[in-house]
C-alpha positions as CSV (number, residue, x, y, z in Angstrom):
1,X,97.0,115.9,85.0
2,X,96.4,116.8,81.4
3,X,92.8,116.4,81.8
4,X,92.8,118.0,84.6
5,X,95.0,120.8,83.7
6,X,91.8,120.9,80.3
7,X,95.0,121.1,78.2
8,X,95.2,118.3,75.3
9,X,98.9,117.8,74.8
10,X,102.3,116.6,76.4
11,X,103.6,119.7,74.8
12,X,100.9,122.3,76.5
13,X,101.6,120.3,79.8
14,X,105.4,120.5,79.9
15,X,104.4,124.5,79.0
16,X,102.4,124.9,82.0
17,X,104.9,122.8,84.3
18,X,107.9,125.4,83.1
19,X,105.3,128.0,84.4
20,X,103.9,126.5,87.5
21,X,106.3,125.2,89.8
22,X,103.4,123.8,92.0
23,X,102.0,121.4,89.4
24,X,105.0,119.7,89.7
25,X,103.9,119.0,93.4
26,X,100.3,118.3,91.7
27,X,101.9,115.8,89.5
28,X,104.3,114.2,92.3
29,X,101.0,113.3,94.5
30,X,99.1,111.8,91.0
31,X,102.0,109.3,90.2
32,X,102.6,108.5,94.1
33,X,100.5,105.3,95.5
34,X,100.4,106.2,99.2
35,X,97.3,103.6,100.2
36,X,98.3,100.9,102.2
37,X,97.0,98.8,104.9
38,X,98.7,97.9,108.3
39,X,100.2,94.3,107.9
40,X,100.0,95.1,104.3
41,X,100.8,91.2,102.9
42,X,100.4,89.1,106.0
43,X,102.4,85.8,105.3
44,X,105.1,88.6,105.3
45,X,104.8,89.6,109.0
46,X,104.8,85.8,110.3
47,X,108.6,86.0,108.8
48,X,109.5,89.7,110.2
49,X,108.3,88.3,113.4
50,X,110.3,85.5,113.2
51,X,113.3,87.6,111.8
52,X,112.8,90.3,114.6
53,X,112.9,87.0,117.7
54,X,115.8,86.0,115.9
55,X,117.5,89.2,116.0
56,X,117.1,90.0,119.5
57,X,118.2,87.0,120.4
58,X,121.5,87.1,118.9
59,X,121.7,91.1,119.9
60,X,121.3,90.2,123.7
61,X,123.6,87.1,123.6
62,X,125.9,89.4,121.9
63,X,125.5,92.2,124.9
64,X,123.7,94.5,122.2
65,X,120.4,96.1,123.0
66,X,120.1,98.1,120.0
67,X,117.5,97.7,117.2
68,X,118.0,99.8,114.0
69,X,115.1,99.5,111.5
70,X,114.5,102.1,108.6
71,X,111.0,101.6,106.8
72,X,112.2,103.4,103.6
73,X,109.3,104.4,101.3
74,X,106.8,104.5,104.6
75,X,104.1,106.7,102.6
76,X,101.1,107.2,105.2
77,X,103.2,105.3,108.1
78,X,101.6,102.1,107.7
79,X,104.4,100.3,107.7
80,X,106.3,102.1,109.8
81,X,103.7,101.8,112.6
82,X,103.2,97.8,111.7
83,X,106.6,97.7,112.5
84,X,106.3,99.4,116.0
85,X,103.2,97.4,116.9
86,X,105.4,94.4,116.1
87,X,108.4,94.7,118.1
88,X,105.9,95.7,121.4
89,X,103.9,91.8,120.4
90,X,107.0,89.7,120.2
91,X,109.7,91.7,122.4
92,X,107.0,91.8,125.1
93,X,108.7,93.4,128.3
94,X,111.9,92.8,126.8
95,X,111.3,95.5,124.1
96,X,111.7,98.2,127.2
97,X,115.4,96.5,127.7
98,X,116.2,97.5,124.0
99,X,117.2,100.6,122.2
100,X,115.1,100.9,119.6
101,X,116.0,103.6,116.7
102,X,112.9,103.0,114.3
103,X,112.7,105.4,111.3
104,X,110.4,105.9,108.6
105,X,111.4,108.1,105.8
106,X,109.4,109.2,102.2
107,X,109.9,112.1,99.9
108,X,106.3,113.0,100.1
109,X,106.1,115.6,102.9
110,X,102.2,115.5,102.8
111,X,102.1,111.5,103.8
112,X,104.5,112.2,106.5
113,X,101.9,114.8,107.6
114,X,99.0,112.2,107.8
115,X,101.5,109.5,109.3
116,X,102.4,111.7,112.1
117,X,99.1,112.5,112.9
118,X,98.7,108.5,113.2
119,X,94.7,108.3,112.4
120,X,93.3,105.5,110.1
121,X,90.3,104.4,108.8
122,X,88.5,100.8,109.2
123,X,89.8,100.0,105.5
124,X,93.7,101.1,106.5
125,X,92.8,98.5,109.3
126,X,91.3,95.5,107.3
127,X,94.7,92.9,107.5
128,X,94.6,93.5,111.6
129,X,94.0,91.6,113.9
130,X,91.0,92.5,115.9
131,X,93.2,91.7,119.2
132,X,95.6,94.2,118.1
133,X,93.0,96.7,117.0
134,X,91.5,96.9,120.4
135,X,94.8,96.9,122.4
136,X,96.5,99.7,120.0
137,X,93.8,102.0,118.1
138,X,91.6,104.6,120.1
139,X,88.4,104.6,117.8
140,X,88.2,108.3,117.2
141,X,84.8,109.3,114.9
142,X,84.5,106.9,112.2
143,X,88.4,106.2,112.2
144,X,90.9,104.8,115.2
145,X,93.9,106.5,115.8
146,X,97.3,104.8,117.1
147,X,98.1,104.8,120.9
148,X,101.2,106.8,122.0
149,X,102.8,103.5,123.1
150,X,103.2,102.4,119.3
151,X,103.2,106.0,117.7
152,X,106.1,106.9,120.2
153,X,108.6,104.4,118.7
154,X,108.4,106.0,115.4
155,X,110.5,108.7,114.4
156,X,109.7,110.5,110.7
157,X,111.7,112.2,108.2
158,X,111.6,113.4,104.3
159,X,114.2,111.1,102.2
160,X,114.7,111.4,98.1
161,X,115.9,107.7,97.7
162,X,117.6,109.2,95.1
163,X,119.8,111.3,97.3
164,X,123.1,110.0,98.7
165,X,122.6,110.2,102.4
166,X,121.1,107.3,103.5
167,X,121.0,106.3,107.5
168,X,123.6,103.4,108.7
169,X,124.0,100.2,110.4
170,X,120.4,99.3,110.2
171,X,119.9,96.2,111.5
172,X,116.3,96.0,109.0
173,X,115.4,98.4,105.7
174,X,111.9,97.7,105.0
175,X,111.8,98.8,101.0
176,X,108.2,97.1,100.3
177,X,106.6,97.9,96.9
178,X,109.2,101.6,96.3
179,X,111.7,100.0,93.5
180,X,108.7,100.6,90.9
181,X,108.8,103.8,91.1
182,X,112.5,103.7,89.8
183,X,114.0,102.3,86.1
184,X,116.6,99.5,86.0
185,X,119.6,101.4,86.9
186,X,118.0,103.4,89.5
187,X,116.9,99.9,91.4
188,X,120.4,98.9,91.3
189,X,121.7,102.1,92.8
190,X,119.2,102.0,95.6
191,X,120.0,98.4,96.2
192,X,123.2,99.2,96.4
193,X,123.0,102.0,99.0
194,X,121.0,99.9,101.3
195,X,123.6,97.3,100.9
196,X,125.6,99.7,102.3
197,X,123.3,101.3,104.9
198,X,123.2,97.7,106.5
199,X,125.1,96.1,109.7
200,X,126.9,93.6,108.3
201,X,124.0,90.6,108.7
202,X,121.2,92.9,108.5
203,X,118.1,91.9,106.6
204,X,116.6,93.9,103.2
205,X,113.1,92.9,102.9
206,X,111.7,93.8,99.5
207,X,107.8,93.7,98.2
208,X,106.6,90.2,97.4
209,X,106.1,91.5,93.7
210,X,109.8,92.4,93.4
211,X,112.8,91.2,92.2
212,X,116.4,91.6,92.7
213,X,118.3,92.0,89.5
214,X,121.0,90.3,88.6
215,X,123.2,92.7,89.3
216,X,122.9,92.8,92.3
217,X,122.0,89.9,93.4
218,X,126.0,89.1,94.8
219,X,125.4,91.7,96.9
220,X,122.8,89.8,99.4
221,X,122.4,86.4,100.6
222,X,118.3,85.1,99.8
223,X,116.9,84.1,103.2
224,X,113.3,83.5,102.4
225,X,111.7,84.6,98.7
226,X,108.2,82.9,99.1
């Protein structure tokens, strides 16, 4: 931003943010990494489909046909919409017997713009199946666009991690690939809160590049770290 600003310092910079309130916005969307693919990390979807079979069936032994899931950090509503397509491929018709309350939440208001609109290129669609492709995208120009079945499950919403509200008794949080953006004891506060925002026996699944710290590590019970 510097550079792009044609300034040459830190100094000059933190000048022009104290002057510009929108380059902080400018600066937000340079630091952000908002591309993704759907299935983003495949080998991690074979165990979310598992996870999401075995929930459903202890939720409809148990009487319960409610499915909480937050994807927390969605960016363009990748994830999110992963998610969706998901629950519709292993609930099959039972998904229509279940309640489910699927949000995706990010502080960056212009990715939750391009989520809700729901339309992808070829690249954002490289990690899908082709079976899934045809049965959920509409090919729209040179892009495909997600059908109403899937897009309809997802709800959206602006969330600063950082903030103390966040949604409980979730059954899933989905916080893939967000803790970098925070230092040590901002992890461990975020980790904490989604302990919290959690159904006692819900499932926190993390990026396959993170870590839990130590700290917090009491707080959960590892089910599968491969």
């Amino acid at each position: 931003r510097i550079k792009a600003a044609n300034l040459t310092s830190y100094a000059e910079y933190m000048n022009l943010l104290a002057r510009n309130p929108q380059e902080y916005k400018r600066l937000f969307e340079t630091l952000g990494i908002n591309d993704s693919v759907f299935f983003r990390d495949p080998p991690v979807w074979i165990t979310i489909k598992y996870l999401l079979e075995t929930l459903a069936g202890e939720k409809t032994r148990a009487g319960d046909h409610t499915l909480r899931i937050w994807s927390a950090g969605c960016g363009c509503g990748e994830e999110a919409y992963s998610m969706a397509i998901l629950l519709q491929e292993t609930l099959k018709p039972a998904h229509t017997h279940f309640k489910i309350a699927l949000l995706a939440t990010d502080i960056d208001a212009s990715c939750l713009h391009i989520a809700q609109k729901a339309e992808y290129t070829r690249d954002q669609l490289s990690d899908t199946a082709v079976r899934l492709r045809a049965k959920y995208f509409l090919p729209v120009r040179n892009n495909y666009r997600l059908k109403d079945s899937a897009k309809s499950m997802v709800s959206f919403n602006t969330l600063d991690l950082g903030s103390t509200h966040y949604p409980e008794h979730q059954d899933v949080i989905l916080c893939r690939n967000t803790l970098i953006y925070f230092g040590r004891e901002q992890q461990n506060e975020v980790l904490r809160k989604c302990h919290a925002a959690l159904r006692p026996g819900g499932y926190l699944i993390l990026g396959i590049t993170e870590t839990m710290p130590s700290e917090i590590k009491h707080y959960f019970e590892d089910t599968d770290s491969n």
